[in-house]
C-alpha positions in Angstrom: 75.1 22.3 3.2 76.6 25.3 5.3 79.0 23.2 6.8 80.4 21.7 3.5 83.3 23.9 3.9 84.5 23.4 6.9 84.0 19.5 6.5 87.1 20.2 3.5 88.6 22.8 5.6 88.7 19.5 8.4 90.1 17.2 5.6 92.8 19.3 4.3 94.7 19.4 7.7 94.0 16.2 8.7 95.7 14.8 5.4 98.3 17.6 5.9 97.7 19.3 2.9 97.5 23.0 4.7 97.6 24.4 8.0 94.8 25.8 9.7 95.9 29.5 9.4 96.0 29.4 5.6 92.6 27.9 5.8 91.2 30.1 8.0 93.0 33.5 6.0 91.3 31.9 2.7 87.7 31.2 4.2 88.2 35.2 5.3 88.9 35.7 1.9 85.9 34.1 0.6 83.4 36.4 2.4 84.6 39.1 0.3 83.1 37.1 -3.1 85.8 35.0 -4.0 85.1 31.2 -4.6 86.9 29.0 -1.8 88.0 26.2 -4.0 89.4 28.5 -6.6 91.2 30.2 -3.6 92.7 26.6 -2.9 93.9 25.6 -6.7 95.6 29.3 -7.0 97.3 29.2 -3.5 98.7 26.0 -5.0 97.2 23.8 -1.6 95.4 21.8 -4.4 95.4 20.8 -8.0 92.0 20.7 -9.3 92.1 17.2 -9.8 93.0 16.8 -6.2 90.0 18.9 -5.7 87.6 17.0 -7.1 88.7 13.7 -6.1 88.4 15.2 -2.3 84.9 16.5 -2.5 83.7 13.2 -4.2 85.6 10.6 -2.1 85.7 12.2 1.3 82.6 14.7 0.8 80.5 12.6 -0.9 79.9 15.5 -3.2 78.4 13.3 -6.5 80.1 14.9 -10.1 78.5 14.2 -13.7 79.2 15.3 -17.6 76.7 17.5 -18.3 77.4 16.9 -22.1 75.4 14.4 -21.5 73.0 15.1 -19.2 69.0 16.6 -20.6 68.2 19.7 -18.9 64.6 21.1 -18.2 64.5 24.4 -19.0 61.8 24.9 -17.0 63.8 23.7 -13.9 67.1 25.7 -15.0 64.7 29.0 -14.9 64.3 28.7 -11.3 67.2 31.0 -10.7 68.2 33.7 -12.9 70.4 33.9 -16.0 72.8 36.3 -14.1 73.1 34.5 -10.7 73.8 31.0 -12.7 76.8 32.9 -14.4 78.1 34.9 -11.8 78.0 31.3 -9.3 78.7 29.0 -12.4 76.1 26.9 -11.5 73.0 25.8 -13.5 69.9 23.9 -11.8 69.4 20.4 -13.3 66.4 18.5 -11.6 63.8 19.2 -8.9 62.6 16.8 -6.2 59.6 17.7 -4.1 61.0 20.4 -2.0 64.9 19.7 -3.1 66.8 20.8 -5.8 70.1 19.4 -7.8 72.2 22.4 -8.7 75.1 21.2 -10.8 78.0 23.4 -9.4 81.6 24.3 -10.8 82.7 25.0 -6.5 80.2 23.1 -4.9 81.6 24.7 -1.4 81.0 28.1 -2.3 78.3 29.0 1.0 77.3 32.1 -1.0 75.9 30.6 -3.8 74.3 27.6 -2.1 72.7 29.9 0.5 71.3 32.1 -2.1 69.7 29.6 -4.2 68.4 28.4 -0.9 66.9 32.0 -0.3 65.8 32.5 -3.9 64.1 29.1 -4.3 62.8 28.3 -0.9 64.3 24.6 -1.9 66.9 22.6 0.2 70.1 22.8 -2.1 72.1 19.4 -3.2 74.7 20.2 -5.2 76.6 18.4 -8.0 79.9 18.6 -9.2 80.4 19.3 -12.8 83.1 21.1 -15.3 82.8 24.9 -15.3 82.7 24.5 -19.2 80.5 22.2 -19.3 78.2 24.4 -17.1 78.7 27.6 -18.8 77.7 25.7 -21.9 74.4 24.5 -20.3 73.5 28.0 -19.3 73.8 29.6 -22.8 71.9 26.3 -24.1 69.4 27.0 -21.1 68.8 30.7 -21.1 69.3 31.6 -24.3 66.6 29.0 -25.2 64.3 31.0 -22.5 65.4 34.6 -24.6 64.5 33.3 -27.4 60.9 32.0 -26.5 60.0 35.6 -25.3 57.7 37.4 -27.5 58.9 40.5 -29.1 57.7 44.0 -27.8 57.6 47.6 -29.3 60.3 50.3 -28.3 59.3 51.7 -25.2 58.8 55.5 -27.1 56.3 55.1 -29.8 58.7 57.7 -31.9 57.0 57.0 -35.3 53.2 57.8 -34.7 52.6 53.8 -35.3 50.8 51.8 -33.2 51.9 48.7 -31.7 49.8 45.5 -32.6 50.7 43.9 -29.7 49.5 47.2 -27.8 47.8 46.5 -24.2 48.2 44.1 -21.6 48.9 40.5 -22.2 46.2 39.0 -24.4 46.7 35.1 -23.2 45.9 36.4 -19.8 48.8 34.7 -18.8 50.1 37.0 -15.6 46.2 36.7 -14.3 46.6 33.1 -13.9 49.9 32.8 -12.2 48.6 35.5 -9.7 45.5 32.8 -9.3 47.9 30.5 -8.7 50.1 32.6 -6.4 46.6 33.2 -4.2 45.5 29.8 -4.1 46.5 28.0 -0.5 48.2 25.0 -1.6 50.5 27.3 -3.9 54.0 26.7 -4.2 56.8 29.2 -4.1 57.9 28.4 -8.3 54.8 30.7 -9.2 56.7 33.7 -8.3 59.4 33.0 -10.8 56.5 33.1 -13.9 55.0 36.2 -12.2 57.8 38.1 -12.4 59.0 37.3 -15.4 55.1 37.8 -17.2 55.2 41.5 -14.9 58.2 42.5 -17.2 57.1 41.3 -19.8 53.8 42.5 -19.7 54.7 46.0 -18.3 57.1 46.5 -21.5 54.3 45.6 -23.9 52.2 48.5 -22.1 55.1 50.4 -22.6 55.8 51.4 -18.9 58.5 53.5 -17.8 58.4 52.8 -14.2 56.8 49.2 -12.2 56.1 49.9 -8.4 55.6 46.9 -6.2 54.7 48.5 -2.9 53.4 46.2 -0.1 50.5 46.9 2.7 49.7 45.2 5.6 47.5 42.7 3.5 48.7 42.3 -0.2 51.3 43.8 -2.5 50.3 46.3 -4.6 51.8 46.3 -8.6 51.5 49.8 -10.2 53.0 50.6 -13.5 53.5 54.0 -14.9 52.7 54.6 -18.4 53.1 57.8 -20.3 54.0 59.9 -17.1 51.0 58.4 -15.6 50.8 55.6 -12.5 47.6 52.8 -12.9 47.5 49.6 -10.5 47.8 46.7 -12.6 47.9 43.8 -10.2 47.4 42.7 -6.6 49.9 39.8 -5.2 48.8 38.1 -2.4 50.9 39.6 1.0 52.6 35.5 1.2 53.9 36.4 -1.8 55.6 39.2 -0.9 59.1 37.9 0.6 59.7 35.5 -2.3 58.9 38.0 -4.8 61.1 40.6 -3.7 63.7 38.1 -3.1 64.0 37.2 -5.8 64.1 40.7 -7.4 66.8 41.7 -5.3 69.0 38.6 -6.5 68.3 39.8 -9.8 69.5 43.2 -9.2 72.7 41.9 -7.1 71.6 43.0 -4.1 72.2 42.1 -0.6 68.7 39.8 0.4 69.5 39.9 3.9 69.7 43.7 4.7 66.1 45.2 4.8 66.8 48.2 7.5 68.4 50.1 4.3 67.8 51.1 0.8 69.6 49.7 -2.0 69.9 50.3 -5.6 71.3 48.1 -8.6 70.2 47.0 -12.0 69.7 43.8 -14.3 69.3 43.4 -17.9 66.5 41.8 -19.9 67.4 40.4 -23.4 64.1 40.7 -25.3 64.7 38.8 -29.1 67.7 41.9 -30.5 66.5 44.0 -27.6 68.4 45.2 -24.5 66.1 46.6 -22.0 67.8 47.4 -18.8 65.9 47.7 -15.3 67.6 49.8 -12.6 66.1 49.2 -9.3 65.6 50.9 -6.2 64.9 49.4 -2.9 63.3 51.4 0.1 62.1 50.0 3.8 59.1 51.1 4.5 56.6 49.8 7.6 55.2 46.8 5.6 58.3 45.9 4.0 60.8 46.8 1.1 59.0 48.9 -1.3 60.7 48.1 -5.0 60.7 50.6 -7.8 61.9 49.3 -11.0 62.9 51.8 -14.1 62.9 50.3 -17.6 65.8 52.1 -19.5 65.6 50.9 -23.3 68.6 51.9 -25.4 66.9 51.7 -28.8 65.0 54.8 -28.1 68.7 56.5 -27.7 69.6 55.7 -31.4 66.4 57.0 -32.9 68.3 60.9 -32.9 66.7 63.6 -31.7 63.9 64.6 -34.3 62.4 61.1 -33.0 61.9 62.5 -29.7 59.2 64.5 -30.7 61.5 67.7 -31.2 60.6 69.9 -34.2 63.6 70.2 -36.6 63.5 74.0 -36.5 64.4 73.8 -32.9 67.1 70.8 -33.0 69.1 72.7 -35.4 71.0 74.8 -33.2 71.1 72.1 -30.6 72.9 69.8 -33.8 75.1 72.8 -34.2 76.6 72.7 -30.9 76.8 69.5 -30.5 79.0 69.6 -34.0 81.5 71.8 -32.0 84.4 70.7 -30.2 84.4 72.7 -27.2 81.7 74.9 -24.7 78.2 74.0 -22.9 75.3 72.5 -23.6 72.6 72.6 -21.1 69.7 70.7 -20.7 67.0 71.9 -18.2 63.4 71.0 -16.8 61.9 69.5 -13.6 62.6 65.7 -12.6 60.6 63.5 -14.9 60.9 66.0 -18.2 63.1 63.6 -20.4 66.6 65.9 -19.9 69.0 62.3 -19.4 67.7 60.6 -22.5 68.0 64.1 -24.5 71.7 63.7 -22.5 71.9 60.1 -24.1 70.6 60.5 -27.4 73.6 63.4 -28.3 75.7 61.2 -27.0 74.9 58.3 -29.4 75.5 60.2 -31.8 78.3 61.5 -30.6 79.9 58.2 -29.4 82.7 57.4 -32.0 86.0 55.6 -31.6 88.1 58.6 -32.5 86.3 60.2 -29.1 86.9 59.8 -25.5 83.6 60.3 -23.5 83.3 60.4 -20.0 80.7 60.5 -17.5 79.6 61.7 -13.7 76.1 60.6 -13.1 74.0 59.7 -10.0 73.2 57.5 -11.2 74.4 56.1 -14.6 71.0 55.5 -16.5 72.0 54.1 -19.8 75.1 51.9 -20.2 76.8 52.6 -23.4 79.8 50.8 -24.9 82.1 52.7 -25.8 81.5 55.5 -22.7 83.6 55.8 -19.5 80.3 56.3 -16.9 81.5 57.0 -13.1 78.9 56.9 -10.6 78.7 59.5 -8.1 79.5 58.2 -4.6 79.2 61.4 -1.3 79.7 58.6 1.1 83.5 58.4 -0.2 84.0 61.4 -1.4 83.4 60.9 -4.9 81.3 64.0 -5.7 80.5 65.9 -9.0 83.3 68.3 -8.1 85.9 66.1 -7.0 85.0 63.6 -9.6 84.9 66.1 -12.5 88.5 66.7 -11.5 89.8 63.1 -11.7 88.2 63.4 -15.0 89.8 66.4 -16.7 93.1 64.4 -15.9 91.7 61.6 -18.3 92.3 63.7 -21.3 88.5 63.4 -22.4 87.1 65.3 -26.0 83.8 64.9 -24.2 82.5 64.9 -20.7 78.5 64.4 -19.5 77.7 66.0 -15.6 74.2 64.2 -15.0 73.3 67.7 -13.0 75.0 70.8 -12.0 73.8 71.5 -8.3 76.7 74.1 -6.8 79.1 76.7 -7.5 82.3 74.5 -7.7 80.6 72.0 -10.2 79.4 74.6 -12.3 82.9 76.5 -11.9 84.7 73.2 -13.2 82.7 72.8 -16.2 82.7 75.7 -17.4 86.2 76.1 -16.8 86.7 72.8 -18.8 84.3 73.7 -21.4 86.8 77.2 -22.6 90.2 74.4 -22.3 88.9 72.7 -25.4 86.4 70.2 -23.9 82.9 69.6 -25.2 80.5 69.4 -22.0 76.8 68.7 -21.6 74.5 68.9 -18.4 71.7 69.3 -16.8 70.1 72.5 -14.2 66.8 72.5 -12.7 64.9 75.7 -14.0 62.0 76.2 -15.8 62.8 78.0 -19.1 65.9 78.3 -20.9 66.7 82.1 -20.4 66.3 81.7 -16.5 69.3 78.9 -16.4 71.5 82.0 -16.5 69.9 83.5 -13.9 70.3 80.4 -11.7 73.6 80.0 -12.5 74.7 83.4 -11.6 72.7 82.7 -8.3 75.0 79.9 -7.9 77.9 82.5 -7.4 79.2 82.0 -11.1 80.6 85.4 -12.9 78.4 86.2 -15.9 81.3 86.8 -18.2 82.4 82.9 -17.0 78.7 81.9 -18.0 79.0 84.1 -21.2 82.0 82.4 -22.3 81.5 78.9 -22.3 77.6 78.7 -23.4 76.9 77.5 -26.8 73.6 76.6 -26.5 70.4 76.0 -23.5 67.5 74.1 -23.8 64.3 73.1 -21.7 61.8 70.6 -22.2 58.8 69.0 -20.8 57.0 66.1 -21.7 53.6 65.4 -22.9 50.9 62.7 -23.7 50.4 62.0 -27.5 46.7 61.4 -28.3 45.7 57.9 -29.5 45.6 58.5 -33.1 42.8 55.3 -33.5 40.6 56.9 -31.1 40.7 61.0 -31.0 37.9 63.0 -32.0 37.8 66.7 -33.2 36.7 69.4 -31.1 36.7 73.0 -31.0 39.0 74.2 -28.4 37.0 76.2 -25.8 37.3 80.2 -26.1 38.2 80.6 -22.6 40.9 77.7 -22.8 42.3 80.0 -25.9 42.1 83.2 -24.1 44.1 81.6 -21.4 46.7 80.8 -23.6 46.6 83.7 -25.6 46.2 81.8 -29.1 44.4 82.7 -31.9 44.1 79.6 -33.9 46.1 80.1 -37.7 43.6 78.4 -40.6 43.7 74.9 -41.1 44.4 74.2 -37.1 43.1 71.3 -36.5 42.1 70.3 -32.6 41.4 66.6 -31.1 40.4 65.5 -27.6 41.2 62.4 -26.0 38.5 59.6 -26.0 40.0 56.0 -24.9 39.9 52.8 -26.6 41.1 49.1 -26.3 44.4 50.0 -27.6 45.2 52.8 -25.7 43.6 50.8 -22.6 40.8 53.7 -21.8 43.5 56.4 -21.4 42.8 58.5 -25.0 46.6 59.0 -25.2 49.5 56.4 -26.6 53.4 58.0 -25.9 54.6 60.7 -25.4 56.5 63.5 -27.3 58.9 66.2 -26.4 58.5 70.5 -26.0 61.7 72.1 -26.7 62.5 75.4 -26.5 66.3 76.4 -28.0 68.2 79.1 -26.7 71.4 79.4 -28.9 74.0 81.7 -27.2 75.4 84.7 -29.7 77.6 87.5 -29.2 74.4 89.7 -28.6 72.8 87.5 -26.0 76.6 87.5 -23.9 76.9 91.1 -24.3 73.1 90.9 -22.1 74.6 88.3 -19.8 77.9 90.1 -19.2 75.7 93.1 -18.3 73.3 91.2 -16.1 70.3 91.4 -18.1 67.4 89.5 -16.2 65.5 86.3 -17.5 63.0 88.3 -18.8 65.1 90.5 -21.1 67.0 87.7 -22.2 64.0 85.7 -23.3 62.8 88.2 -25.2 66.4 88.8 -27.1 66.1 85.0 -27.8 62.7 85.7 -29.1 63.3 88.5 -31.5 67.1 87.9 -32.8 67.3 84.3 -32.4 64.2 82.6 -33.4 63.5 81.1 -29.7 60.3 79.2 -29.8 59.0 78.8 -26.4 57.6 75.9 -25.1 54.4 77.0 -24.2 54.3 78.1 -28.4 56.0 74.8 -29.3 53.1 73.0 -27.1 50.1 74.9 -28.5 52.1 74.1 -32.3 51.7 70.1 -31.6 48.3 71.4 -30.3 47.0 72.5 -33.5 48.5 69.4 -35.7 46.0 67.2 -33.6 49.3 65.5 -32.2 47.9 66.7 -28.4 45.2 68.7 -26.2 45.5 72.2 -25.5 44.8 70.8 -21.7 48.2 69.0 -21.6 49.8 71.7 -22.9 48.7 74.3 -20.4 49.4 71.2 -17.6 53.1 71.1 -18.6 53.2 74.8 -19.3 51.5 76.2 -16.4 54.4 77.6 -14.9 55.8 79.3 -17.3 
């Protein structure tokens, strides 16, 4: 098949029809992602009739109405949703080791060479109308959407418990892993196992899958509620069709190894939209894949449904009802700051508004949002990009981190010209952001300016609510956190049942602690107060809850243990 091309390149100058330079400067062309027959009809070297009537008569290339044709959806999921649309192709039948790919440019070497490498199948392609085919592929896929079972939102914000909690009950992945292991095993297994891996990893309500292989298997880990469990072992045969195929999915290049890569793809789950972004990383046995699920309906729930007391999210609400100054958002990696980021934004996210983002890299795709991803390697930083965007005329502009002086400088710059802006800053409280940013080389009368409001977070495990038993909290464990228990405290520790699969905790659920910025606090900033005085300003005049006292709170309503409180806390 990989010399299709140049059998029409060979037939176009021997008929006259173009010279070999303009053949050549087209096929160049191509590489780059363009279709070569579509290259051809708008160069004006051939109609599309002409086109077809070559590549049947001289190329032998068969064509068919697929109007009328009965396709196997079983067959059509051989290759993804996104790779059939972005190639225009559809498969329609499969032969032994061969398959029939009806094809809108069946001499485009890309797409035959990656069905090739996705499939392991020798490629015969077919030539039908690109309507026809993109009306077989929503027949096709959307069929397949449909047929998927429904799943819970990945944060359990409600306190309810899923019915369809745990792993797959059919036992459905276990058997197409059998069937991956067994010797006589095909490569079309690898398909159903990775779609029954999503699948199943969503109903668990994973945040992260890792699919890391060793020297003899592939190990399958999935993180749930902060926490990493192995789920599955593939066999190490497996391993190059599996992450082909992955790759594809996630539009990236299947032939480089030596470097990492990141993209993304989208599952459609019944009305759900759960996107993956994935990240690809040599290592000595291989590519090690890590795949984030990034669900959207937990952005629209607001931010009470993040586990955040309403006593705290009121001043965060009132800054975010302002049309200028900061909002930070701080805590270590893994604390929940970009989908604190997201959810204001969602609410935030009218048509009246022009929002733009800097991220590295752009978690959530919302409609409606201008998202730039940050790009070093070009030039493209948060600096130089922040810029660029100032010259948009946003109302509202997201920095996914503030990591030097001239970032920081920019933004709160833009935050005093009238601009709303929200980021985040690694540091462990609220009161010692300012500390950090002065650090940074940022005058405190700068900072004291454009602050509206900080806030940290951390995350923690919610206890099962079907399998939690009262306790009462150890006196040393209380001591510790200096807590004297009000009356009617009531304290739970975690057990583990079927529907929380052993663990003794189901989601997880936000600590908040809200630092609103008044004239008092600046006057302390301005004058270089340190963390410590500042906290306990915050404290006194403002009504800071800390998170450690926000923790112990859930603590004592049975929503968590005082051991992941003190965890999270610790540092504090």
């Amino acid at each position: 098949m990989s010399s299709m091309q140049t059998r029409l390149v060979d037939v176009l100058i021997a008929k006259g029809l173009a010279s070999r330079e303009q053949l050549v400067a087209l096929q160049t062309e191509a590489r780059s992602g363009k279709r070569f027959g579509q290259l051809l009809i708008q160069q004006g070297i051939l109609t599309a009739e002409t086109l077809v009537g070559l590549l049947s008569q001289e190329l032998g290339v068969p064509s068919l109405s697929l109007s009328k044709y009965r396709l196997d959806p079983k067959v059509a999921g051989l290759i993804p949703e996104r790779v059939a649309r972005q190639y225009t192709m559809i498969p329609i039948s499969q032969f032994g080791q061969r398959l029939v790919v009806a094809m809108a440019d069946p001499v485009d070497l890309f797409a035959l060479e990656d069905v090739k490498a996705l499939t392991h199948y020798a490629v015969d392609p077919v030539l039908a109308k690109a309507s026809e085919i993109e009306q077989a592929i929503e027949q096709s896929y959307g069929g397949m959407r449909a047929s998927f079972p429904s799943t819970p939102p990945a944060a359990d914000a409600g306190g309810g418990e899923d019915k369809d909690g745990g792993a797959l009950q059919s036992g459905e992945l276990e058997s197409a892993v059998q069937l991956l292991l067994a010797e006589d095993a095909s490569d079309a297994p690898a398909v159903k196992v990775i779609n029954l891996m999503l699948l199943e990893a969503l109903r668990q309500r994973a945040s992260d899958i890792h699919l890391e292989p060793a020297s003899d298997a592939v190990r399958v880990r999935y993180r749930v509620d902060g926490r990493l469990a192995e789920a599955h072992r593939l066999p190490k045969r497996a391993q190059s069709t599996v992450l082909t195929r992955l790759k594809i999915m996630a539009g990236l290049d299947i032939t480089e190894s030596r470097l990492p890569q990141d993209g993304r793809f989208k599952v459609r789950l019944d009305v759900r939209e759960v996107d993956f972004r994935v990240s690809v990383l040599p290592v000595v046995h291989g590519n090690k894949i890590v795949l984030r699920a990034l669900d959207k309906s937990s952005l629209a729930a607001g931010l009470e449904q993040l586990g955040f007391s309403p006593r705290s999210v009121a001043p965060l609400k009132d800054a975010v009802a302002r049309p200028h100054g900061m909002i930070l958002v701080t805590g270590p990696t893994g604390s929940g700051k970009s989908t604190t980021l997201y959810s204001m934004l969602q609410q935030l996210n009218l048509p009246t508004r022009n929002i733009i983002t800097i991220e590295d890299p752009v978690e959530y795709q919302l409609n409606g949002a201008t998202q730039v991803q940050d790009n070093p390697e070009i030039g493209l930083t948060f600096a130089s990009g922040l810029r660029s965007i100032l010259r948009q005329n946003p109302d509202i502009v997201m920095i996914g981190e503030i990591r030097d002086f001239e970032t920081a400088d920019i933004a709160m710059k833009a935050s005093l010209t009238g601009h709303l802006v929200l980021s985040t800053l690694h540091t462990n409280d609220a009161p010692s952001s300012v500390t950090r940013l002065v650090d940074m080389g940022v005058e405190p009368f700068l900072i004291a300016s454009s602050l509206t409001v900080i806030e940290a977070q951390r995350l923690v495990r919610k206890l099962c609510a079907k399998c939690r038993q009262p306790i009462e909290p150890p006196r040393a464990l209380l001591e510790q956190l200096a807590f004297s228990p009000p009356p009617g405290s009531a304290f739970y520790r975690a057990v583990g049942c079927p529907s929380c699969n052993g663990m003794g905790y189901r989601g997880r659920m936000g600590l908040i602690e809200v630092c609103p910025v008044d004239e008092g606090l600046r006057e302390r900033i301005v004058s270089q107060a340190h963390a410590g005085e500042l906290k306990a300003y915050a404290r006194a005049h403002l009504g800071m809850v800390t998170l450690q006292e926000d923790g112990i709170a859930k603590a004592a309503a049975g929503l968590t243990t005082l051991e992941e409180i003190l965890q999270a806390t610790s540092e504090l």
